[in-house]
C-alpha positions as CSV (number, residue, x, y, z in Angstrom):
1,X,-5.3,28.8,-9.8
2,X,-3.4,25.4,-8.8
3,X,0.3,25.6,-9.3
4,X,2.0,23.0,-11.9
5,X,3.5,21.3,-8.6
6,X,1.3,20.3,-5.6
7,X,2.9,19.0,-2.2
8,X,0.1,17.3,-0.1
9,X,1.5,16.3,3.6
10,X,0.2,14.7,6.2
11,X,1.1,16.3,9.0
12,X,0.5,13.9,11.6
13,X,2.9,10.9,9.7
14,X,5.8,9.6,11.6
15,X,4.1,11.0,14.8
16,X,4.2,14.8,13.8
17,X,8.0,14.9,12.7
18,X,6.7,15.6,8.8
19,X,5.8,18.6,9.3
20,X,9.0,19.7,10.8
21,X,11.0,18.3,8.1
22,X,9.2,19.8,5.1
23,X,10.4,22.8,5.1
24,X,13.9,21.8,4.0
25,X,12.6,19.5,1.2
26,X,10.4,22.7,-0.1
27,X,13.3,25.0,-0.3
28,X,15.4,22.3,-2.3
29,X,12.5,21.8,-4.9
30,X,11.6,25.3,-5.3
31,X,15.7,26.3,-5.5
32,X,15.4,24.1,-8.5
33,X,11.9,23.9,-9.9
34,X,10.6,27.4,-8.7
35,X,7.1,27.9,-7.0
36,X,5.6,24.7,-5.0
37,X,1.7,24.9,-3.3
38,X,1.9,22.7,0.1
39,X,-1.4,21.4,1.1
40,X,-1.9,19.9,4.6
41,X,-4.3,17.3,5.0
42,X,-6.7,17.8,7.8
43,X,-8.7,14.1,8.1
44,X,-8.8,10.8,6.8
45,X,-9.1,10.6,3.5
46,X,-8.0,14.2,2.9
47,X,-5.7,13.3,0.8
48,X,-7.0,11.8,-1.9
49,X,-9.5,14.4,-2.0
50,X,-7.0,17.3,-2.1
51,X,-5.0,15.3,-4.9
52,X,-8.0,15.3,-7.0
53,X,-9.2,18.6,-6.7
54,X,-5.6,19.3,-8.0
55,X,-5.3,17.4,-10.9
56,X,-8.9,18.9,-12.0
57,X,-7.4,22.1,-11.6
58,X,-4.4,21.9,-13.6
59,X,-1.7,20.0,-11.6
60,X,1.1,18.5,-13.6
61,X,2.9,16.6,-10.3
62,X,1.4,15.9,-7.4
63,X,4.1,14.7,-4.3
64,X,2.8,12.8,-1.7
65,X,4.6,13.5,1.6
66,X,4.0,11.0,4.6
67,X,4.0,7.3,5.1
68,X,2.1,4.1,3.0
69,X,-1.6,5.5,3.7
70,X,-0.6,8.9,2.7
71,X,0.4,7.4,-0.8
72,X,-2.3,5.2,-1.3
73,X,-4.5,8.3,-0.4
74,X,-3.5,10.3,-3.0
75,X,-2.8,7.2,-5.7
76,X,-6.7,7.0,-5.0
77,X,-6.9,10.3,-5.9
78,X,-5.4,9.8,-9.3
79,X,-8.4,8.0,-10.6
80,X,-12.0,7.4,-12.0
81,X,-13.1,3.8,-13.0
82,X,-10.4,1.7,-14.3
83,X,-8.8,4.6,-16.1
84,X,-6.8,8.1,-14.6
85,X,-8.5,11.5,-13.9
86,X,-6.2,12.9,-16.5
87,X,-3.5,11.6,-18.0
88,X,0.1,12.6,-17.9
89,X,0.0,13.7,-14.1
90,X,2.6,12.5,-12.5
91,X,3.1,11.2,-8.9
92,X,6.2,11.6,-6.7
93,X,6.6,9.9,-3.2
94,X,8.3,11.6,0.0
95,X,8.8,9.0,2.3
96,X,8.7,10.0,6.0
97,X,6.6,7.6,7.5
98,X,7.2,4.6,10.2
99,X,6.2,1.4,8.1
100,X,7.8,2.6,4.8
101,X,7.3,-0.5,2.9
102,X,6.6,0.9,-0.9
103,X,10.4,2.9,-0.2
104,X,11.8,-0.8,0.3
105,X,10.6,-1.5,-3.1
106,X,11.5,1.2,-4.9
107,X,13.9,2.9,-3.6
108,X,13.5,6.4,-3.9
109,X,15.4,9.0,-1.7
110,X,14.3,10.6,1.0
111,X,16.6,13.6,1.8
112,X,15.8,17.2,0.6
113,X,18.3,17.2,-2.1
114,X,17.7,13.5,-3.7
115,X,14.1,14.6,-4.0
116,X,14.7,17.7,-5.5
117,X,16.9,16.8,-8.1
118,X,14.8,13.3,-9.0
119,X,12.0,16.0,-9.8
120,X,13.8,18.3,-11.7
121,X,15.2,15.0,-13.9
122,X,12.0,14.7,-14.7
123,X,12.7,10.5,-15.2
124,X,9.1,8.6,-14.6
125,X,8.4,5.0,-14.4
126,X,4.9,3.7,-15.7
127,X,4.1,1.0,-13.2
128,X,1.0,-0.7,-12.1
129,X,-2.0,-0.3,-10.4
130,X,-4.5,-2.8,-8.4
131,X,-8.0,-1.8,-8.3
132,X,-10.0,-3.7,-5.4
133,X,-13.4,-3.8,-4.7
134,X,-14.7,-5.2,-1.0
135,X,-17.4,-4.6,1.6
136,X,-16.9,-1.9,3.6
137,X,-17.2,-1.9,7.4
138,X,-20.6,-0.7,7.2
139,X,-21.6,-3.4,4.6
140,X,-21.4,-1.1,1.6
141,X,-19.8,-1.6,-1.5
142,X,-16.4,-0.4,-1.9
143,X,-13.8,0.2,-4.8
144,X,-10.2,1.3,-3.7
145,X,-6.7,1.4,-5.5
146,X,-3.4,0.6,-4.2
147,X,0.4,0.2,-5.7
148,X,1.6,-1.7,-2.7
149,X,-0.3,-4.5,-1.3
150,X,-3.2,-6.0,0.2
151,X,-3.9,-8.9,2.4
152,X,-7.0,-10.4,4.2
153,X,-7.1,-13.3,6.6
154,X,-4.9,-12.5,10.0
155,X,-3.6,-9.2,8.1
156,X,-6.6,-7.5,8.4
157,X,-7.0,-8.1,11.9
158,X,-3.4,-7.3,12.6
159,X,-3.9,-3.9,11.3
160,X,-6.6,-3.1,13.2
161,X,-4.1,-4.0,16.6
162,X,-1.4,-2.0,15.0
163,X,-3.1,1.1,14.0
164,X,-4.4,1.2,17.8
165,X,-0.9,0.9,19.4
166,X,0.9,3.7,20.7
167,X,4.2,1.7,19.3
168,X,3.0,2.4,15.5
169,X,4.0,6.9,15.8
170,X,7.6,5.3,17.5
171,X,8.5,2.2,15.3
172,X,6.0,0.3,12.5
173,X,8.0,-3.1,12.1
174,X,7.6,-3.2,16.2
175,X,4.1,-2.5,16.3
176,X,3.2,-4.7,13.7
177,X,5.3,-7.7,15.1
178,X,3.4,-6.8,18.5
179,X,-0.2,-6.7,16.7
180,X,0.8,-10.3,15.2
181,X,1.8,-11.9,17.8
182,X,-1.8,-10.9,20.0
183,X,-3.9,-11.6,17.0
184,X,-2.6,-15.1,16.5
185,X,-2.8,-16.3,19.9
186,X,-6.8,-16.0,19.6
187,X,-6.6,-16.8,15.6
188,X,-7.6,-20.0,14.2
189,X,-7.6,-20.0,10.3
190,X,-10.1,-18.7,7.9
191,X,-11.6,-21.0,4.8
192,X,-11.6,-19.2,1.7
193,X,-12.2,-19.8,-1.8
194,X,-10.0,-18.5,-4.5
195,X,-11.0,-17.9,-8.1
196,X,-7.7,-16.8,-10.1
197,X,-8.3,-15.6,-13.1
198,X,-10.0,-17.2,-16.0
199,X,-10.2,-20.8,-13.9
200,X,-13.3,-22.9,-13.6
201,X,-12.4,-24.3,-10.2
202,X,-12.5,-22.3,-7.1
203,X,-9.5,-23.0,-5.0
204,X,-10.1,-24.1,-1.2
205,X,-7.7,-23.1,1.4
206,X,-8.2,-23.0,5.2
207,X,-5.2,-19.9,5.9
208,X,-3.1,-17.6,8.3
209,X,-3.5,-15.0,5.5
210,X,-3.5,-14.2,2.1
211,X,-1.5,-11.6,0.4
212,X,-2.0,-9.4,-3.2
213,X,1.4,-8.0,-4.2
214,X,2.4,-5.1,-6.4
215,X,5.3,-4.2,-4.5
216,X,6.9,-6.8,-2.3
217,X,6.7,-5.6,1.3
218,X,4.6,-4.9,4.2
219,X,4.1,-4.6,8.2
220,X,7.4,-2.5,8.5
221,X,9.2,-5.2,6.5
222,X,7.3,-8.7,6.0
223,X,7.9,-9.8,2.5
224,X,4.9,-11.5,1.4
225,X,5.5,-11.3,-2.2
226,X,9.1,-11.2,-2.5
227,X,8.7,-11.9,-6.6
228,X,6.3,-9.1,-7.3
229,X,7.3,-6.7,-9.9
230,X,5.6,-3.3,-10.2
231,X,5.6,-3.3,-14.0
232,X,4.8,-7.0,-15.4
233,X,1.1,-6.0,-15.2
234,X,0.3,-9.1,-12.5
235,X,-0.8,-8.8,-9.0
236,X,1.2,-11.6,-7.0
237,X,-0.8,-13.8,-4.8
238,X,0.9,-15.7,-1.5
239,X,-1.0,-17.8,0.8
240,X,-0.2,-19.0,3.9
241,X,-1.4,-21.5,5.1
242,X,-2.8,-22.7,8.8
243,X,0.1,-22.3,11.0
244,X,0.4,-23.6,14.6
245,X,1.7,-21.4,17.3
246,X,5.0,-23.1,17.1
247,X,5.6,-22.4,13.6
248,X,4.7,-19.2,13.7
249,X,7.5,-18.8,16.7
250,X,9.9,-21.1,14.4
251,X,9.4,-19.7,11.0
252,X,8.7,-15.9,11.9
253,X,12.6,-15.4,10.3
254,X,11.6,-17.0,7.2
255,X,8.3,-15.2,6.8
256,X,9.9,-11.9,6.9
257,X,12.6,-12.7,4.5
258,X,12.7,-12.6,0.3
259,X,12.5,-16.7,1.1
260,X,9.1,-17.0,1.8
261,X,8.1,-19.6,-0.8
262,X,10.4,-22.0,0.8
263,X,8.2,-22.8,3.7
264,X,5.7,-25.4,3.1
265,X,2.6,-23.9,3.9
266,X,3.0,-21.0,1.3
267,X,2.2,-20.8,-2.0
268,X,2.5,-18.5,-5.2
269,X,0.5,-17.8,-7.8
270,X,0.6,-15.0,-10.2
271,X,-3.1,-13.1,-11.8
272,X,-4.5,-10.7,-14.0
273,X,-7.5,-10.9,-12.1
274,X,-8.3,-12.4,-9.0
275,X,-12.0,-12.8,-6.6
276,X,-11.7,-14.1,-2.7
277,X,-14.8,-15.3,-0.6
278,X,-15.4,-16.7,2.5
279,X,-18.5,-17.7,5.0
280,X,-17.4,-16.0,8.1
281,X,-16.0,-12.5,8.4
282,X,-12.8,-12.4,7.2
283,X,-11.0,-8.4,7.0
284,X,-9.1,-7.1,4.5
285,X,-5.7,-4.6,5.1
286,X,-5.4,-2.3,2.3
287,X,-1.6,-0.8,2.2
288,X,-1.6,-0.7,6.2
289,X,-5.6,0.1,6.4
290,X,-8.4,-2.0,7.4
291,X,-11.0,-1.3,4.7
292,X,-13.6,-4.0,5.3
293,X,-14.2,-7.3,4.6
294,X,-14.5,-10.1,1.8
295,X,-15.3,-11.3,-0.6
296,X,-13.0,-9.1,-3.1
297,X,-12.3,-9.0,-6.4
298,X,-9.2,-7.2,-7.2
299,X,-7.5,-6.6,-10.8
300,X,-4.3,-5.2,-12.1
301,X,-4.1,-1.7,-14.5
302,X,-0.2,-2.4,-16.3
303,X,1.5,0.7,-16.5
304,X,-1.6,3.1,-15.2
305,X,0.7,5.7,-12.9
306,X,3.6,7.9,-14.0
307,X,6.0,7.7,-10.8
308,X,9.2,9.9,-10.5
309,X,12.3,8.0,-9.8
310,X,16.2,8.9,-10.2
């Protein structure tokens, strides 16, 4: 029988110093919340099934230990259709990985007596959840969830490079900086057509990328959607425009600040609902993972997931 609290690590997040660290959190929570089940993922994807099978057994909290793929792992997990596996679970996050970009939103804490005590406060914040269906590598149709943020154009290509560098175990903001710069010096734009919302006109734009915000950051940093809110029930939606190698060189300070929307070549809009095509193949990064390719449709559940906080 499943205990009330479930721990599911990934072992191999922030190059294998996870698992070394645990133990310390786990004695803090179970000095103040009694028995706690640790389950270890052992594959991709592991996760999410391991947070299921819990919540079908019983589970009242699940805690996802390990970096931004861990989490959306497990948010998947969380889920059937447009509606949770059961509701009143509720989801805490353990930082620990290299990109951390959901922690720069939300600002949990990340040492073994700050976690403890935010899970015996029992204090939970209903935010949202993006639901985004795609083509997967293989061509297949794919559904996916994620509380951070996804992004297709450049970004999906980018996390492709930065998954495969042997920077991303040391430092995530490097790798990913690294990954941009070698993508872009072969990139050349992508045309893609925008439907937001209920509109009758598709939108036309010829871009660097295009990111879908719930919470503001990525790539170890980068604030594409420095606006979004993870309760106001709207994903946001930056584009970037073409840039030219000297811009990107120029402007990389303002394209990783909370300023991005002064730059010309960006643009905000803010959806319920949104759909994405294009004629060539353009990839799509989903919380740090390349999942396959447009066109998307993506769409916002308001107030969906139960997340501890302080």
């Amino acid at each position: 029988m499943v205990r009330p609290l479930v721990a599911i690590l990934n072992p191999h997040a922030a190059g294998g110093k996870t698992v070394r660290r645990w133990p310390a959190f786990a004695q803090a929570i179970e000095q103040r919340l009694g028995a706690l089940e640790t389950l270890e993922t052992e594959r991709p994807g592991h996760a999410g099934e391991l947070a299921r099978q819990a919540i079908e057994a019983g589970a009242e909290t699940i805690v996802a230990v390990g970096g931004d793929g861990t989490l959306n792992e497990v948010v998947n997990g969380f889920f059937s259709g447009d509606e949770p596996l059961r509701k009143g679970v509720r989801l805490a996050y353990v930082p620990m990985g290299t990109g951390g970009d959901f922690q720069r939103t939300v600002q949990l804490p990340s040492d073994p007596a700050g976690v403890a005590a935010a899970l015996a406060g029992g204090k939970t914040w209903a935010i949202d959840v993006a639901k985004i269906r795609l083509v997967s590598h293989d061509g297949a149709p794919l559904e996916r969830y994620f509380v951070n943020l996804a992004s297709f154009g450049m970004g999906g290509d980018v996390s492709i490079r930065a998954k495969n560098c042997w920077l991303t175990r040391h430092d995530g903001k490097l790798a990913f900086l690294w990954a941009t710069f070698a993508v872009f010096l072969a990139y050349t734009g992508k045309t893609v057509r925008l439907r937001l919302d209920d509109e009758a006109e598709e939108r036309v734009f010829t871009v660097t990328n295009v990111a879908l915000g719930n919470g503001r950051y990525h790539g170890g940093g980068m604030q594409p959607c420095p606006l979004a809110k993870l309760d106001d029930g709207l994903l946001e939606v930056t584009t970037i425009e073409r840039l030219s190698w000297f811009e990107l060189i120029r402007d990389l300070r303002i394209l990783y600040s909370d300023n991005v929307y002064v730059h010309p070549k960006t643009r905000r809009f803010q959806v319920k609902r949104m759909r994405a095509e294009a004629d060539e193949i353009t990839r799509i990064e989903v919380d740090g993972e390349a999942l396959g390719r447009l066109p998307l449709e993506a769409w916002v559940l308001p107030g969906a997931l139960e997340l501890i906080v302080p």
